[in-house]
N, C-alpha and C positions, 0 to 999 in steps of 0.2 A: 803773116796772117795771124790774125785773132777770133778762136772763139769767145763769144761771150754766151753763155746759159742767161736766157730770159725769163725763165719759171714754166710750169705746164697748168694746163688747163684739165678737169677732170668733167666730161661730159657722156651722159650716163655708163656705158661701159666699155668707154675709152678714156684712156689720158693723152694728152700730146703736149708734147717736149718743146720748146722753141728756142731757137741760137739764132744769134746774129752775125753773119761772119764778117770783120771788116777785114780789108786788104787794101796796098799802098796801091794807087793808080786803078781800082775799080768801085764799081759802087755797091755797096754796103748790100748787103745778104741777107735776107731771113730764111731760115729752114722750121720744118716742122715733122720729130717722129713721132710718130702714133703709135702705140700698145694697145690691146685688148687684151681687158684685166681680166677675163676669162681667159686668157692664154699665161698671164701671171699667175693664176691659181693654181692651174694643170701644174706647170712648170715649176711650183714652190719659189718661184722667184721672189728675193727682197724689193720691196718697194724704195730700198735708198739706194742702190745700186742700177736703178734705170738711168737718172738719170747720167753716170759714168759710164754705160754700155750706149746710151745715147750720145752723146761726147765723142765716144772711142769709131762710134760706128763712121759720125759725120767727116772726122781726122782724114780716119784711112780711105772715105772716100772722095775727098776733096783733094788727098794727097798723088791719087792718082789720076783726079778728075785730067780732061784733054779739051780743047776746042769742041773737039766733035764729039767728046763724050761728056757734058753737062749734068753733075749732081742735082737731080731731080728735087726742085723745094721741096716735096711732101712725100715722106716716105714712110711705108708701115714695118714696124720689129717685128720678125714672125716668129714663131716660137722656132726654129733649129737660131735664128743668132740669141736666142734668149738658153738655148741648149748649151749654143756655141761657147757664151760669157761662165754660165756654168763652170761647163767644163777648165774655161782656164785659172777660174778665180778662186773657185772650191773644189780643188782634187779628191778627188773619193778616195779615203785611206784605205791602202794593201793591210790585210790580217795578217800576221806574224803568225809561222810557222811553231 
């Protein structure tokens, strides 16, 4: 499987992310996530970092995608996986005793 990142689009106070996935013996994918940069503000989120939390998010669900459970083209980041990438990527430093 391949993602490919096709760029995002910024449309008033949304962005969306677009990937293409190809794969050997099916036909070729488009996905699409969507953010509300009202929820990138809240959340102090980086703007260069969406689109690898977008990426990370499509992976792990196509990784487990099934027959009957089908990754939905269009999907919105809501702010707890914009919490979620946070947390993994910038750990909050412990104060020394």
């Amino acid at each position: 499987m391949n993602i490919q990142y096709l760029g995002f689009e910024q449309i008033l106070e949304c962005r969306t992310y677009s990937f293409r996935v190809v794969e050997t013996l099916k036909q070729d994918r488009e996905y699409q996530l969507s953010v509300e940069t009202r929820s990138l503000a809240a959340s102090k989120f980086k703007f260069q970092d969406i689109p690898d939390l977008c990426f990370s998010m499509l992976k792990r669900d196509l990784a487990i995608e099934t027959e009957d459970q089908i990754v939905p083209l269009r999907r919105r980041v809501s702010e707890a996986d914009l919490k979620h990438y946070i947390e993994d990527h910038y750990p909050s430093k412990q104060k020394r005793s």
